[in-house]
MIKE-705758 format. One record per atom (N, C-alpha, C): atom name; x negated, y negated, z negated; residue number from 1. Coordinates in steps of 0.001 Angstrom, whole numbers. Layout:
BEGIN
CA  X  Y  Z  NUM
...
This chain:
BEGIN
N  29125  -30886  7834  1
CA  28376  -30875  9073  1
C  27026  -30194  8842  1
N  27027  -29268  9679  2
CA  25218  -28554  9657  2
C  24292  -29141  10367  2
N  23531  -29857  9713  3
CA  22236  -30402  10280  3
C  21075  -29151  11002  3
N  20454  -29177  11944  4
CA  19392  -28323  12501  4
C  18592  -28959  13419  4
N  17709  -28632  13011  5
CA  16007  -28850  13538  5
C  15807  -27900  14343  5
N  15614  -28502  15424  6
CA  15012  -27105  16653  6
C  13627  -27523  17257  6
N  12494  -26921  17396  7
CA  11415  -27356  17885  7
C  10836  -25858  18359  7
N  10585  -26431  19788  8
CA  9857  -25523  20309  8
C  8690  -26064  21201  8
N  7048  -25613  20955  9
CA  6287  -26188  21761  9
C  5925  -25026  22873  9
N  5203  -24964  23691  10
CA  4684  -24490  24806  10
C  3892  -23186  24390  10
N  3741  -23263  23302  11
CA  3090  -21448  23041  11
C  3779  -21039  22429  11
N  4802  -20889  22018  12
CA  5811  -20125  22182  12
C  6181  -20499  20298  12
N  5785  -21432  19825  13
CA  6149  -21436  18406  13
C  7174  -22185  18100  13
N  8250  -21316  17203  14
CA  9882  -22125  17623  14
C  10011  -22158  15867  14
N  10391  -23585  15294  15
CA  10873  -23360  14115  15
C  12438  -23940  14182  15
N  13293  -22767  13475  16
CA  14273  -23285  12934  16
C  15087  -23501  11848  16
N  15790  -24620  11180  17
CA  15830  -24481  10388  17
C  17903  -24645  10404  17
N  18618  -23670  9689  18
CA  19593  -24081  10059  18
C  20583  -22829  8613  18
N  21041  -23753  7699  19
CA  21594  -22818  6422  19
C  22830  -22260  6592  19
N  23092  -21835  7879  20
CA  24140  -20769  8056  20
C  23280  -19461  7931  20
N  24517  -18378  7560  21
CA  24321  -17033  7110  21
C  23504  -16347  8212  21
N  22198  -15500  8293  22
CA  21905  -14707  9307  22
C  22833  -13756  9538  22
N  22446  -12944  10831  23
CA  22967  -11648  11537  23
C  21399  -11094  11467  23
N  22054  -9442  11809  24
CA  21012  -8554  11975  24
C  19802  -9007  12185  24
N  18916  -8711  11581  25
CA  17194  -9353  11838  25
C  16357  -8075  12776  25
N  17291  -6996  12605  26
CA  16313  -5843  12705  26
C  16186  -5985  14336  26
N  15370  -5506  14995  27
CA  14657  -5435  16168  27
C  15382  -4763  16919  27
N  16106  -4757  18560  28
CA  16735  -3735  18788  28
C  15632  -3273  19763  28
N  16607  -1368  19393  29
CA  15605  -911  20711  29
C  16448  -740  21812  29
N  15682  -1365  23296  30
CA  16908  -1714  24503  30
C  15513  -240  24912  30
N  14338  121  24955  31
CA  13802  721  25642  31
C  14857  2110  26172  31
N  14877  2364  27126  32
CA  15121  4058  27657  32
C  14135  5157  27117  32
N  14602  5991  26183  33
CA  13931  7292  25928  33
C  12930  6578  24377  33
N  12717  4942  24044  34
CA  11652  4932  23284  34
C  12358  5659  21403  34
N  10951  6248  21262  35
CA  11285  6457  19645  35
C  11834  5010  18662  35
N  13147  5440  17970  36
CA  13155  4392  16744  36
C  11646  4733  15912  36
N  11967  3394  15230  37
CA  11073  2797  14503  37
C  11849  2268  13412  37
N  11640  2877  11901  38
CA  12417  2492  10705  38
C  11467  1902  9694  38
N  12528  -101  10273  39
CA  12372  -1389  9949  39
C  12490  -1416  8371  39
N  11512  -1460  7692  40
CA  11630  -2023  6344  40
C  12112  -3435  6483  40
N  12911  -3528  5137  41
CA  13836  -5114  5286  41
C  13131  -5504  3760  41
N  13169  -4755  2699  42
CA  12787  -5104  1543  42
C  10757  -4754  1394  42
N  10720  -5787  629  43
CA  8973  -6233  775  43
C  8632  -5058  -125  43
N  9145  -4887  -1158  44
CA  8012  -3602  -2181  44
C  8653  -2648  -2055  44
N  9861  -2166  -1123  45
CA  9524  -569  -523  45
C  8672  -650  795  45
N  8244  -1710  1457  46
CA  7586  -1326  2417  46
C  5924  -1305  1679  46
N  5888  -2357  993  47
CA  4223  -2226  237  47
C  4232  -771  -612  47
N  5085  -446  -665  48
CA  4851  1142  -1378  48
C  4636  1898  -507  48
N  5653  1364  810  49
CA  5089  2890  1869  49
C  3659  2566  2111  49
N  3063  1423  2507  50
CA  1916  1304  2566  50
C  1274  1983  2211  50
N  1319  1626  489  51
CA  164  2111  -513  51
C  107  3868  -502  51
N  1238  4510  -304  52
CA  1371  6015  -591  52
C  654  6300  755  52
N  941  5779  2065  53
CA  167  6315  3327  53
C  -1044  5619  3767  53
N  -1139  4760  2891  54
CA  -2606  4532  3609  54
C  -2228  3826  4794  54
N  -1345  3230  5274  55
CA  -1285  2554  6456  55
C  -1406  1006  6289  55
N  -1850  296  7474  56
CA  -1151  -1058  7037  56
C  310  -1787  7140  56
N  478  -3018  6889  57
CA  1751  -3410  6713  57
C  2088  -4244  8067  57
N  3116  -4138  9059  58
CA  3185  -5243  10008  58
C  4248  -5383  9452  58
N  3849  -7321  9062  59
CA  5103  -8155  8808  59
C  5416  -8898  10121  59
N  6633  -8975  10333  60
CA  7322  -9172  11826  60
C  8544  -10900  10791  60
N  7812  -11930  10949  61
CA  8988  -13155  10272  61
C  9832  -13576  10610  61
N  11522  -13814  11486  62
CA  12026  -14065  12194  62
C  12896  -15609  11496  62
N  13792  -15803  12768  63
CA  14430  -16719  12143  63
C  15754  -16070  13094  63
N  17219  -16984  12534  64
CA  18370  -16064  13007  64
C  18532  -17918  14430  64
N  18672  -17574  15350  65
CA  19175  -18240  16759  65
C  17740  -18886  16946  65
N  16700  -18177  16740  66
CA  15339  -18763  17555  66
C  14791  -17971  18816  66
N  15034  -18246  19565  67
CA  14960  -18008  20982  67
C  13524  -16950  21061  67
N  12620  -17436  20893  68
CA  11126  -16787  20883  68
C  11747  -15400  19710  68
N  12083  -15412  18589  69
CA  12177  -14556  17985  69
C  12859  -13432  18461  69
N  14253  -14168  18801  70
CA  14897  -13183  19637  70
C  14245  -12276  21247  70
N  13491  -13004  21508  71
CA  12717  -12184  22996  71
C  11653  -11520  22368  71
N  11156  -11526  21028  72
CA  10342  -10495  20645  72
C  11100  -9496  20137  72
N  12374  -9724  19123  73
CA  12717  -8509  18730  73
C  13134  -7564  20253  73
N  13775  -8053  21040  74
CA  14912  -7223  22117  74
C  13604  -6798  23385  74
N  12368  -7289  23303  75
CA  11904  -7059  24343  75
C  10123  -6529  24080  75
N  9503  -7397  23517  76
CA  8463  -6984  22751  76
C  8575  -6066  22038  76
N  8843  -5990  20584  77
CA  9263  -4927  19298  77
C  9526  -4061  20172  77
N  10601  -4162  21135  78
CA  11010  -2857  21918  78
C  10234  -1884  22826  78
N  9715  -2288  23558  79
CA  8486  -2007  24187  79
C  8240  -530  23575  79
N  8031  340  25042  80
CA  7353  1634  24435  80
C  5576  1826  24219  80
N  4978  702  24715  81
CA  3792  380  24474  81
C  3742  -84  22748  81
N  4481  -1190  22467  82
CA  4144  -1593  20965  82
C  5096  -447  20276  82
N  5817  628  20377  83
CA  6378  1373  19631  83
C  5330  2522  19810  83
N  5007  2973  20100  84
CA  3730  3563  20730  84
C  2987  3529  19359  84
N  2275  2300  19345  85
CA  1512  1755  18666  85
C  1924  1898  16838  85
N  3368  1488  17063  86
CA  3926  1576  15890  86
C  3995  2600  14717  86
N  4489  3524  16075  87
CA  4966  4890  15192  87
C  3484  5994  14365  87
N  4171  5978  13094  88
CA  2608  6500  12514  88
C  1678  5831  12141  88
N  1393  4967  12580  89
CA  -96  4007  12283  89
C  440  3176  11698  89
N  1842  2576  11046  90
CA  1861  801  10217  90
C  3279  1049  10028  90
N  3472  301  9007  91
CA  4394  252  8072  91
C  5132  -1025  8446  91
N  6278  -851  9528  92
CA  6461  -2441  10167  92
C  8074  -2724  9239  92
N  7620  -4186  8612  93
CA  8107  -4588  7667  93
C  9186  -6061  8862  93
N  10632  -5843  8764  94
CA  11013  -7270  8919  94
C  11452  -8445  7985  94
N  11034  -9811  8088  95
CA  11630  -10302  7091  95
C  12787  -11515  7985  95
N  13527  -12283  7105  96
CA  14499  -12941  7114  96
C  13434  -14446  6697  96
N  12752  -15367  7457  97
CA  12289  -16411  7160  97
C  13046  -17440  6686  97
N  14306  -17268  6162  98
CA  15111  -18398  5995  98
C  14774  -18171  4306  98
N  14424  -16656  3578  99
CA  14689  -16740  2440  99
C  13841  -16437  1514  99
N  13635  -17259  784  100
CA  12664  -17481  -94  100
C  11866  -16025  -125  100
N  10622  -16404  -654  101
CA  9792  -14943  -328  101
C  8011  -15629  -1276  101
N  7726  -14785  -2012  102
CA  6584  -15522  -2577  102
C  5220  -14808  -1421  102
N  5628  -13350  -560  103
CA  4901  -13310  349  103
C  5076  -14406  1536  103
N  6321  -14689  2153  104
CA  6235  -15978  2966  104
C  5335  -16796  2794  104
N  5401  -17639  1402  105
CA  4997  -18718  809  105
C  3225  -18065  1014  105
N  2628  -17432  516  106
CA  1418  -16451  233  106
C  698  -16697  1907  106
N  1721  -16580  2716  107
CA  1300  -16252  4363  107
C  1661  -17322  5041  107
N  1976  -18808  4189  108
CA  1525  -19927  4891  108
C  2756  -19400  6306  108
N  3993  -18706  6330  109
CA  4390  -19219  6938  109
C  4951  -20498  7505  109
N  5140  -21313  8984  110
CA  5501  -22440  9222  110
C  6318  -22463  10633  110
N  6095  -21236  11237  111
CA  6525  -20882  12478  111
C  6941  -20093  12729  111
N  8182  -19531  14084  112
CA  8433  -18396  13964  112
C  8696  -17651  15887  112
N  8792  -17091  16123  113
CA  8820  -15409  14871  113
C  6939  -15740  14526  113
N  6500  -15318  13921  114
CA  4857  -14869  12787  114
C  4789  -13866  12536  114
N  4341  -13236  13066  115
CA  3810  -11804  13226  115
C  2007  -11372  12064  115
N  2068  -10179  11301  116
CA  1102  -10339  10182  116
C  686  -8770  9955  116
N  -591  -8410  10098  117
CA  -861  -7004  9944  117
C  -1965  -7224  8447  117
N  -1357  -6403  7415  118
CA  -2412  -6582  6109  118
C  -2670  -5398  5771  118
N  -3659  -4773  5809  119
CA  -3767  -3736  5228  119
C  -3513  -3252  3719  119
N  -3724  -2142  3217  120
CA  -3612  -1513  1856  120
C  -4220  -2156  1041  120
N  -5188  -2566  1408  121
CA  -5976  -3551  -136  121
C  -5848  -4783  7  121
N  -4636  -5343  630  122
CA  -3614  -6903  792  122
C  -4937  -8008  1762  122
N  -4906  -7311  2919  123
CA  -6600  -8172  3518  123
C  -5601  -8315  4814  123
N  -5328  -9560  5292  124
CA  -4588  -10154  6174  124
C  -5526  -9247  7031  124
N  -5579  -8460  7950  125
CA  -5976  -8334  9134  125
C  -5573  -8910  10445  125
N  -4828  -9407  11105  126
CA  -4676  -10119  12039  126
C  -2671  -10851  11523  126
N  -3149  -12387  12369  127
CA  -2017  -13144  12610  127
C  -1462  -13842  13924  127
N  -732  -13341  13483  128
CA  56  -13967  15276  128
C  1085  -15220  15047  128
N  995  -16172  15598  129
CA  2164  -17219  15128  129
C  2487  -17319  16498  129
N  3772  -17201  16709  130
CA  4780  -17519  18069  130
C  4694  -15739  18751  130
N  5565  -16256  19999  131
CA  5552  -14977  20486  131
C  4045  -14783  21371  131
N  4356  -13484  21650  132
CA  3360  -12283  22783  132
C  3708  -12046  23315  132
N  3959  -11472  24518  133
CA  4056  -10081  25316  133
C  4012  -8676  24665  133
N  4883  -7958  25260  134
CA  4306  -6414  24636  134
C  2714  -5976  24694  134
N  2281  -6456  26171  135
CA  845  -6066  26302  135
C  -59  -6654  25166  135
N  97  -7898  24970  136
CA  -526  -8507  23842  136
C  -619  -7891  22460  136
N  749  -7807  22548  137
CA  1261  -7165  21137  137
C  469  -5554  21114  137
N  505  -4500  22021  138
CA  140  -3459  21738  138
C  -1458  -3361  21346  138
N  -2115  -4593  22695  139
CA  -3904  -4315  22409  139
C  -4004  -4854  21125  139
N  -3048  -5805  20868  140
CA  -3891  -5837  18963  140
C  -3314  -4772  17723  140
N  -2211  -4361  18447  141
CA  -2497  -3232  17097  141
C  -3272  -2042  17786  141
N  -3311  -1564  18768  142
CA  -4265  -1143  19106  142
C  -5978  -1174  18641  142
N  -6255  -2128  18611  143
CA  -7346  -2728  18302  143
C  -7413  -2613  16833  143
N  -6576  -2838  16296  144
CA  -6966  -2638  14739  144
C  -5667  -808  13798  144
N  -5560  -413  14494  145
CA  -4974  699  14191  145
C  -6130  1702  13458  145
N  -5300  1978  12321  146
CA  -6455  3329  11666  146
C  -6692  4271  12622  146
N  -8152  5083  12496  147
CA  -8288  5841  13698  147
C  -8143  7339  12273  147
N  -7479  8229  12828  148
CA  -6942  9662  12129  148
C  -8176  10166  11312  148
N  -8614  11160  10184  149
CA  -8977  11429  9885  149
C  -10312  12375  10891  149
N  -9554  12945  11331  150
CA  -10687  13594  13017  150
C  -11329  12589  14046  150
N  -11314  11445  13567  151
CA  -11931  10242  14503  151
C  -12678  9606  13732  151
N  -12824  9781  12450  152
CA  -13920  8932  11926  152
C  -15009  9394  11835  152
N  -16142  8331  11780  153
CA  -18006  8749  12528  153
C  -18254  9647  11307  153
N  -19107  10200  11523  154
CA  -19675  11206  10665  154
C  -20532  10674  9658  154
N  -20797  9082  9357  155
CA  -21227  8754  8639  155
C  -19874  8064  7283  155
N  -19119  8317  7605  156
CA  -18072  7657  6707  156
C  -17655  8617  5692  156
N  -18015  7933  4442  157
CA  -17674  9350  3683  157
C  -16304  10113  3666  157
């Protein structure tokens, strides 16, 4: 018999815990016309793409039959606003929260989906626990997105 814990409170933070096998974690894209976006699944090829581009890392934590998770991957993630955002500027990493991970553990995950932007020199820049909206989701990477080499002040070396 499979025991499972389902908890979901009012901001949208759903943990589950349940030791059957996942399905696909990766994010679908339902958008019309939006660009893919290629989901790192493994943690140190995505910290390598990082490190070689200079970008930061969005860790995206899911769980497999959590409701909130699932309306971020199929509807949020999808979004041509947060793909927008995505493409070029961050290195969006998915993980599988069911399985052991010494970054999990590191990022105090407890909830899901947990959403995590760290930059190149491993500096949590923003955390999201539970779901967003796309709008939500885009103004903060928005908000913290590298600005291109032709956008930085003239005082930056």
């Amino acid at each position: 018999m499979i025991v499972r814990l389902f908890w979901c409170v009012t901001a949208g933070l759903c943990l589950w815990v349940d030791p059957a096998a996942a399905s696909d974690v990766t994010p679908k894209q339902t958008s019309p016309g939006a660009r893919e976006v290629a989901w790192h699944q493994d943690i140190d090829e995505a910290w390598q793409a990082t490190q070689q581009n200079g970008r930061p890392l969005l860790v995206f934590v899911t769980r497999d039959q959590c409701y909130y998770c699932d309306k971020m991957k199929g509807g949020t993630l999808a979004s041509p606003a947060v793909l927008a955002s995505l493409q070029g500027s961050f290195v969006p990493l998915i993980l599988d929260g069911r399985r052991q991970s010494p970054l999990l553990k590191e990022l105090n995950v407890r909830g899901y989906p947990s959403t995590f932007v760290i930059s190149p020199d491993a500096v949590v820049l923003d955390r999201i626990d539970g779901y967003v909206t796309p709008e939500v989701l885009a103004t903060r990477l928005k908000a913290i997105r590298p600005r291109p080499p032709s956008e930085k002040l003239a005082a930056d070396p």
